[in-house]
Each structure stands twice: as structure tokens, then as C-alpha cells.
N, C-alpha and C positions, 0 to 999 in steps of 0.2 A: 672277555673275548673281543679283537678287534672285529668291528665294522668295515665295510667298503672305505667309507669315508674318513672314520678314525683311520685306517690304514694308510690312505693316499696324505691324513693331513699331518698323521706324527712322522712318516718315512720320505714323503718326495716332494713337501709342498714347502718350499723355500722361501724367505721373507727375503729379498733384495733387489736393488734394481736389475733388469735385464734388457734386451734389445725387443722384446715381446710388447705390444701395445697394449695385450690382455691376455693375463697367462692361463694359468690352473685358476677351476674355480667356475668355470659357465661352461656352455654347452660348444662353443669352440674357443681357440686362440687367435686371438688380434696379430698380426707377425708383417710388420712396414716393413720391406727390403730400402736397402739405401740408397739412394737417387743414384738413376747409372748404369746400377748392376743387376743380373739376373741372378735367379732363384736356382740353386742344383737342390733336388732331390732325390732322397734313396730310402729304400725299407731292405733288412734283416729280420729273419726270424729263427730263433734259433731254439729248439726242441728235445728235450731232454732224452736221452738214451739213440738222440740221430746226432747232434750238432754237441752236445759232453755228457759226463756220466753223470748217472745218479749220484747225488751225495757230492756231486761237485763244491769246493770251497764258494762260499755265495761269494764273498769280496774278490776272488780272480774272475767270478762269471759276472759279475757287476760289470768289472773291465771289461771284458773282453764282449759282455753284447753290446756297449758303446762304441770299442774298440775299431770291430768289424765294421760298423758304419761311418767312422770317420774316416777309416781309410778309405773308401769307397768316395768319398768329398775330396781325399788328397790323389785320387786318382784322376778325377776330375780339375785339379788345379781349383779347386773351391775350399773358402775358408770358412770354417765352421760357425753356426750362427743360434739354431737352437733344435730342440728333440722333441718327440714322444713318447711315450712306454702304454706299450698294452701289455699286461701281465694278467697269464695265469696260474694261478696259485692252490695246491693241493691244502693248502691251511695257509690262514694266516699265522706262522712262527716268527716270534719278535726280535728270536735269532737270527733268522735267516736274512729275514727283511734287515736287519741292523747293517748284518755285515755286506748282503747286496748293495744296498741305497750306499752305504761307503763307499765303495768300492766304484760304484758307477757314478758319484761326484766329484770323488778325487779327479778322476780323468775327465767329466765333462769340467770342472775347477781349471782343469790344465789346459785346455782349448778353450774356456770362454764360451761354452756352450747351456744354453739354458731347457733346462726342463719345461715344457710350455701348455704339458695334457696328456693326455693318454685315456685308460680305461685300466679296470683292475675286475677279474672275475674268478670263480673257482674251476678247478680243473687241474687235470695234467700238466706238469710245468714246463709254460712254453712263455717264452719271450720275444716280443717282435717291439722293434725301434725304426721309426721314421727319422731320419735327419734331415736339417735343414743348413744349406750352405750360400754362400754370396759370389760373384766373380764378374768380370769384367764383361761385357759382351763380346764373344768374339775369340773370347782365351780359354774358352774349355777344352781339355786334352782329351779330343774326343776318339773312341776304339778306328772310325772307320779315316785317320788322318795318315796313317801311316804311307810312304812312298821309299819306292826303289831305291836303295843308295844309303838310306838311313842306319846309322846306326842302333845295334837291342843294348838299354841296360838295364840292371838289377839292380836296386835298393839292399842295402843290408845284405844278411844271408838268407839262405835255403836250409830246409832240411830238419834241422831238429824238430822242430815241430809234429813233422812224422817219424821222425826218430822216438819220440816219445809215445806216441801212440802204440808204433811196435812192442815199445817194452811194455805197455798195457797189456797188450795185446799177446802177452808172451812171444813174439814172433823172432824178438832179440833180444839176448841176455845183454842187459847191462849193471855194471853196480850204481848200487843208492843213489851216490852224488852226482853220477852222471847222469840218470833219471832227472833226479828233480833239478839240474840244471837245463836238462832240453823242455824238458815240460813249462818251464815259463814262459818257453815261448809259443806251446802250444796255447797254454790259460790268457797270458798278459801280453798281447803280441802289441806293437809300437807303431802307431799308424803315421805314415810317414808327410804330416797334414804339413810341415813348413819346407819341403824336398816339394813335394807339388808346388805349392805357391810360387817357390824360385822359378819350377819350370816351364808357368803359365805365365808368367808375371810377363815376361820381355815378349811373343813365348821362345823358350829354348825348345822346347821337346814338340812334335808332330802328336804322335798320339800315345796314351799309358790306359793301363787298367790296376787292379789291384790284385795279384796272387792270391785268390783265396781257394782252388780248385786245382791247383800241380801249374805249374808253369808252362808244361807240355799245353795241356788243355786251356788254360786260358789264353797264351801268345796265339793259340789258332783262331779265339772268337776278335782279334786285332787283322790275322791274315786273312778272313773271309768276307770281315767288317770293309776290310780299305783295298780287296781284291789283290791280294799281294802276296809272296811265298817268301821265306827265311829261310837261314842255313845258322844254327844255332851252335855253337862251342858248348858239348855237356861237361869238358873238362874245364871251362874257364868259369863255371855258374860257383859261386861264393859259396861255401859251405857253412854251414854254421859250426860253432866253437866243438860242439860236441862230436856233430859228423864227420867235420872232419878229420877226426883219429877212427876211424872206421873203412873197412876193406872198399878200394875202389869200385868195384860192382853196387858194391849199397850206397855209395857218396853219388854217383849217376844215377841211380834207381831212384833217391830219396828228395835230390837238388831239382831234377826236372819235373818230376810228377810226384811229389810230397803230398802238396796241399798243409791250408791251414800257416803260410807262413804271415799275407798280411802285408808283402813287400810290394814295392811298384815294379812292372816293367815297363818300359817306355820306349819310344824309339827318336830320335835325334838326327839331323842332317849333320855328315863329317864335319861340316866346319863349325858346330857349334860344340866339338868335344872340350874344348877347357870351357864354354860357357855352365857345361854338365858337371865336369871336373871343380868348378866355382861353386857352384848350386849346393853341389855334394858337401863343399867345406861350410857354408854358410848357416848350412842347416843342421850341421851336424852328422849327415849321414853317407857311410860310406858308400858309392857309387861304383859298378865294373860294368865292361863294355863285357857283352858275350856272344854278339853275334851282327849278322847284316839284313837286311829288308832285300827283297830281289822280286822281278818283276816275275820270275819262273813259280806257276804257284805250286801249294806242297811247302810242308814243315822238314828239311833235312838234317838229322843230328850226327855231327861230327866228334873227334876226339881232338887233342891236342894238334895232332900234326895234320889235321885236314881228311884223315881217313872215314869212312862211313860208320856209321853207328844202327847196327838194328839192334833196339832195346826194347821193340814192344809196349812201348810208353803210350799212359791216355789218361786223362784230365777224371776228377772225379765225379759222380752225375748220380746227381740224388735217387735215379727212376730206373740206372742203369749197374750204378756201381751197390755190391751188397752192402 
């Protein structure tokens, strides 16, 4: 049977070098920032049968409890530097831990992100991650920058990710393949950490966050942040591959207040649209304009032609939503 320690030292405790002065292994982490730059921090915590399901694939939920907090650094225009893992674990399974610890180095391997400490205890399986980022002074896209005139855009798409949940959820029949193609974007979602850096770097963008609660609901904590009101296009928000071959009712219902997509939104002054339009090619990631920043405050959802939209839309809330 493993140990605490056996556990933390066959699964997460990594021999190479890293940007850590003192990793795993004492009672904290050593961690120099590089001359210059400030420190962005964030914590997730993600809870099993609230935040995925039991029996979830441990190597997509490796991903995706890293996942969530890198985007969170790319929302900030911060580049990733290193983590923690507190885990709780109902047993130590050699399987599970195999294919977690996989699954969550792959993707910290891909940003250059180092494992630096944590803690490991028993219990109900919950996983919480601290992240740690780097950025310039003065270039972080912070929620309350946004200003009147600005333009809204969206990273990637929208939608499948709750498109996927529904068909859990039985709430929408779909077949097999189109299931398990929207579900990777719930499990593995792509955090969009070099589209931040392009937007922080010059800076391009005013302010961004990260979609992780419906787009509805989180564009408001950027409107209430920077005292400012939108008028948002629900027909121009990106759908993703799978939603959009689905009845227009569900592509608006799912694009604006989904949740769980993972994408940026951000807002931009007009004359920096092909610097966004640049950003987008350099990094790889598709970019769409969907709306404008107005000093009138209030969220107002429009259709294509400019017509009103009551959709009854609202962001999702751990205390609030079942």
C-alpha cells in the first residue's frame, strides 16, 4: 500500500531542472520571480460530483484541473511559471494516480510549468491548484480596464462544452460521436496562455477574463469591475463545431451562458482591431468581435440585425445555480 510520501514521490515529484529555487521536498517552495516582473496568482478547486463526475477519466481531469488555472494566467496576460497540488484522495489507486499525474504533466510539459509542492490527504476527491505566473509591470488585463468604445471579443468557441453536459444530463439527445466530440471540450479545454501574452505584451486589449461560468455571467463581473454597460451580438458569439448544427434557440442558450468553455473575452479600443486580428494569427487562435463596451450601464443582448433579445440568460453560481 502506498504512503503519503511513497505517493507524492513515485507520482509528482520530478528530477529536473526548473525555475523553483527549492521545490518538493521541505516545508515550503523557494520560487525567484525574474528581475522586473510581478507575480500573477490564482487557485481552483475542483470537487468531484460539483465541478465532473465520478469515475471521471483521471488523464482528461489531470488536464483539465491544470487547464482551468492556466487560463486564468492567460487571462491575465501572465505566463506560466509554476503550481501546487493539494489532493484528496478516497485511496491511493496506482491507476488513477498514473493516469492523473499524465495527464496533468503533459500539459504542465506544454507551458513550462513546474510542480513546486502541494499536500496530499484522504478524503472525498477534491483537487485544488495554485498557479503561479510572471508579467510585466503594468500589463496585466485587468477585469475593471475596460472603457466605452471598446470593442468585445471571444477566443475560440462557445458552447459544446455545455452541449456535452446536456447529453449527460439527458436534456439533449445526441449520437455517440457527437457526444464525445463536444465532451473534449468540456474534459480538455485549451487555455488560451500565448493569445493573452500577444494581448498584454504591446498591450493590445483593455481588459479580459476567462469564460469559465456562461459568458452572460462573467462579461458582467468586467461591466461592474470597469462601471461600464455592453450591447453583445448572441448571433455573432462562435459556436463551437458541434453546436453549431443545433436549433438556433440552443446555439444562443448554450454560446452565451454555457459555461465551462475556458475561452477569453476581452475588450479592445477600435483601432487596435487588426492588432487582435495579428494576435489571433500568431498564437494560433481564432478571434471574433461580438459586441461594444458603452458607457450606458446594463448587459443588452441583441440578434443579428440589431433587434432586442430577452433570453433570460445568467452566469452560473456555485450557491445559487442547482
Amino acid at each position: 500500500m502506498l504512503s503519503e510520501f511513497d505517493l507524492i514521490k513515485q507520482y509528482f515529484q520530478r528530477r529536473r531542472p526548473g525555475r523553483a529555487v527549492l521545490g518538493i521536498g521541505d516545508d515550503c517552495a523557494l520560487l525567484a520571480p525574474a528581475p522586473g516582473r510581478q507575480v500573477a496568482i490564482s487557485s481552483d478547486m475542483l470537487v468531484e460530483d460539483r465541478h465532473f463526475f465520478a469515475g471521471a477519466d483521471p488523464r482528461m481531469l489531470g488536464h483539465k484541473s491544470l487547464a482551468v488555472n492556466l487560463s486564468d494566467l492567460a487571462a491575465m496576460g501572465a505566463r506560466p511559471v509554476a503550481f501546487t497540488l493539494a489532493l484528496a484522495l478516497p485511496k491511493a489507486d496506482p491507476a488513477w494516480l498514473e493516469g492523473f499525474s499524465s495527464g496533468l504533466f503533459a500539459l504542465a510539459d506544454a507551458f513550462e510549468c513546474e510542480l513546486i509542492g502541494g499536500d496530499t490527504t484522504k478524503g472525498p476527491l477534491n483537487i485544488c491548484i495554485t498557479v503561479f505566473g510572471e508579467l510585466s509591470p503594468g500589463h496585466a488585463l485587468r477585469r475593471d480596464a475596460a472603457r466605452a468604445g471598446d470593442d468585445i471579443w471571444i477566443s475560440g468557441t462557445l458552447g459544446d462544452a455545455r452541449l456535452a453536459l446536456a447529453g449527460y444530463w439527458k436534456e439533449q439527445a445526441l449520437d455517440p460521436a457527437q457526444h464525445e466530440q463536444a465532451a473534449l471540450r468540456m474534459h480538455m479545454p485549451t487555455p488560451r496562455v500565448a493569445l493573452g501574452l500577444a494581448l498584454a505584451a504591446q498591450p493590445i486589449a483593455h481588459a479580459a477574463l476567462d469564460i469559465s461560468d456562461g459568458l452572460v455571467g462573467d462579461l458582467g463581473h468586467i461591466l461592474a469591475a470597469s462601471r461600464v454597460g455592453a450591447t453583445l451580438d448572441v448571433d455573432a458569439l462562435p459556436a463551437g463545431p458541434v453546436l453549431a448544427r443545433q436549433p438556433l434557440a440552443l446555439r444562443r442558450r448554450f454560446t452565451a451562458a454555457g459555461g465551462d468553455d475556458y475561452e477569453l473575452c476581452f475588450t479592445a479600443p477600435v483601432a487596435q482591431r487588426e492588432a487582435v486580428l495579428a494576435a489571433g494569427r500568431e498564437s494560433g487562435t481564432a478571434v471574433t468581435r461580438v459586441g461594444r463596451i458603452e458607457a450606458e450601464a446594463g448587459l443588452r443582448l441583441v440578434d443579428a440585425d440589431g433587434k432586442a433579445l430577452d433570453l433570460g440568460l445568467k452566469g452560473w453560481d456555485h450557491f445559487t445555480t442547482a
